[in-house]
C-alpha positions in Angstrom: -97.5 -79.3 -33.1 -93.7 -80.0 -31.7 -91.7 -81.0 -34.5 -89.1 -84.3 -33.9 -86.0 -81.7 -33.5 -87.9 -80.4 -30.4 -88.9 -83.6 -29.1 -85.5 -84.8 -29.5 -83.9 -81.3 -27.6 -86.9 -82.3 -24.9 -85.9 -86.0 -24.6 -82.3 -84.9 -24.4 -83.1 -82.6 -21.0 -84.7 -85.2 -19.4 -82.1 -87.8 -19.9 -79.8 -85.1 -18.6 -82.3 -84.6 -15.9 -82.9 -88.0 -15.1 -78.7 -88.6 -14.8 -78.8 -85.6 -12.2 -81.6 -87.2 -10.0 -79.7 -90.8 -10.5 -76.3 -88.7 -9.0 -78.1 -87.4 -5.7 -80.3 -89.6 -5.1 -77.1 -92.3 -5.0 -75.4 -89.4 -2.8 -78.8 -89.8 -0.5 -79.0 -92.9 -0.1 -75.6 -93.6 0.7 -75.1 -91.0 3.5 -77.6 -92.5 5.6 -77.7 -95.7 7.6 -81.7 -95.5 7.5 -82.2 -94.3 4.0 -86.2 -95.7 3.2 -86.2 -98.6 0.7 -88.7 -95.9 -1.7 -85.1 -94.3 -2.6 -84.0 -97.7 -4.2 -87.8 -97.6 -5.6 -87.2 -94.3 -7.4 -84.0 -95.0 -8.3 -84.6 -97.7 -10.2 -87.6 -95.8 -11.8 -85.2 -93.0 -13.4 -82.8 -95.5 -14.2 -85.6 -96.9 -16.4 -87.2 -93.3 -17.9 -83.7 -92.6 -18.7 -82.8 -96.1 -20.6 -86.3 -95.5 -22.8 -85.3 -92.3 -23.0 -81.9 -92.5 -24.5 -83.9 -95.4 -26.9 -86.3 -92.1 -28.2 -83.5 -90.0 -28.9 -81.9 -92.4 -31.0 -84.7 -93.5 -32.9 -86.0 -90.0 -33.3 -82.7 -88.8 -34.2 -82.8 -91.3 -36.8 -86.2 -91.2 -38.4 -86.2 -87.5 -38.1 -84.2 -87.2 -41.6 -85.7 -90.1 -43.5 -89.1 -89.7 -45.6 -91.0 -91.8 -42.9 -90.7 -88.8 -40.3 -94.1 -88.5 -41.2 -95.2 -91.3 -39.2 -94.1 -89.5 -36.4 -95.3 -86.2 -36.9 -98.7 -87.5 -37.1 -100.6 -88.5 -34.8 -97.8 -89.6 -32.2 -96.5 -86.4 -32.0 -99.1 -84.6 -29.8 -99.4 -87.8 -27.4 -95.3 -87.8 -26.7 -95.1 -83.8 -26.7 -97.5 -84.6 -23.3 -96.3 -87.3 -21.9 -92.5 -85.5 -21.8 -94.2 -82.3 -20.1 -95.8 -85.0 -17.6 -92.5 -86.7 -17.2 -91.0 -83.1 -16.8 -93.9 -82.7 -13.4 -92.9 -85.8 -11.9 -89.5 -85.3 -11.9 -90.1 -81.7 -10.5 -91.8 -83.2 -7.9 -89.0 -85.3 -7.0 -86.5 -82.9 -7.3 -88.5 -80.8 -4.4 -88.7 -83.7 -2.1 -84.5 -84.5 -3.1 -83.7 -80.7 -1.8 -85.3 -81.3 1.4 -83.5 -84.1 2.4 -80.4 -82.6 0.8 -80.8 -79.4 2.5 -80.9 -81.5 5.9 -77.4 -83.7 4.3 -75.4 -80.4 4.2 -76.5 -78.6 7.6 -75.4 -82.1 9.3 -72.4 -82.6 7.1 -69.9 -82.4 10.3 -71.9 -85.1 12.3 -70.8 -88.5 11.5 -74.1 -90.3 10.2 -72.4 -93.8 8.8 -71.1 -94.1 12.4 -74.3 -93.2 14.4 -77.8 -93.4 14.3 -79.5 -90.5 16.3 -83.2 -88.6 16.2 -81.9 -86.4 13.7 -82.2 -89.3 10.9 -85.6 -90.0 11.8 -86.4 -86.1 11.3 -84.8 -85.9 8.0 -87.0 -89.3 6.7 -90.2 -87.4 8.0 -88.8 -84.5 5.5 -88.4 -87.4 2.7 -92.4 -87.7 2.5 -92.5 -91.5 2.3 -96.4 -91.5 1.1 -95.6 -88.6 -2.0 -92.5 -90.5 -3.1 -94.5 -93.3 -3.4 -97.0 -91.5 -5.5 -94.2 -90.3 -7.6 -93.0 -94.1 -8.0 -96.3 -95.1 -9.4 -96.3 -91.9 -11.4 -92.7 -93.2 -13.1 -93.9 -96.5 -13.4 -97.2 -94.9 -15.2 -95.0 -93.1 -17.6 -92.2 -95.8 -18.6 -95.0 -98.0 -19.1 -96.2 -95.3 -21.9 -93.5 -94.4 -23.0 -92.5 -97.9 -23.6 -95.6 -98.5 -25.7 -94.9 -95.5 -27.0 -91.6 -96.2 -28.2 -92.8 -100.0 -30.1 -95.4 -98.0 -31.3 -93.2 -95.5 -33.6 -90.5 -98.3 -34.3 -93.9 -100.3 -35.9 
């Protein structure tokens, strides 16, 4: 069974996770004249994950040293412990589909891509994976949702 110093060390990687998905994804998007409206979909998705997730570390961080930590060690525990390994997944996921199109971002750095539309941008969008970025969308939406419950649970 984690303990709520590990939970809170977990929680603290994937806010820093989520603000380095946030960071290229907004490099991504902007680079592109045709960048897919799915990037706006999973960036507001991690912006959420990491709002609820800056909420757990502060309310972990403060019920950790109070008698009442109990109430999270308990049954709670077990549940978050695997819903942050699940968030951890998704976000892997992402991150793999965010290196192809980045990969394709810094081999055409030189071409102007604001200025002109060409095949190439329809190339790198075929890269993007529309239909698995969508699954990973319903996969954040699945976990904020959770975690969000989650979270009213333990401040109950």
């Amino acid at each position: 069974m984690a303990d709520p110093l590990s939970i809170a060390a977990s929680i603290g990687g994937l806010i820093s996770l989520s603000a380095t998905i946030l960071g290229e994804l907004r490099n991504i998007s902007t680079s592109y004249i045709d960048a897919p409206t799915s990037i706006k979909s999973v960036l507001a998705e991690v912006d959420g994950m990491k709002l609820i997730f800056c909420q757990m570390q502060l309310l972990i961080n403060k019920i950790r040293n109070q008698p009442d930590a109990q109430k999270l060690a308990m049954g709670s525990v077990n549940d978050l412990t695997k819903l942050l390994k699940e968030c951890n997944g998704v976000y892997s996921v992402l991150l793999g589909c965010m290196g192809k199109i980045e990969l394709t971002a810094k081999t055409n750095q030189n071409i102007q891509l604001k200025k002109r539309k060409n095949k190439l941008d329809k190339i790198k969008w075929a890269l993007w994976k529309e239909a698995e970025i969508m699954a990973v969308v319903d996969d954040l939406q699945r976990h904020k949702a959770s975690l969000g419950l989650m979270l009213q649970i333990i401040r109950w």
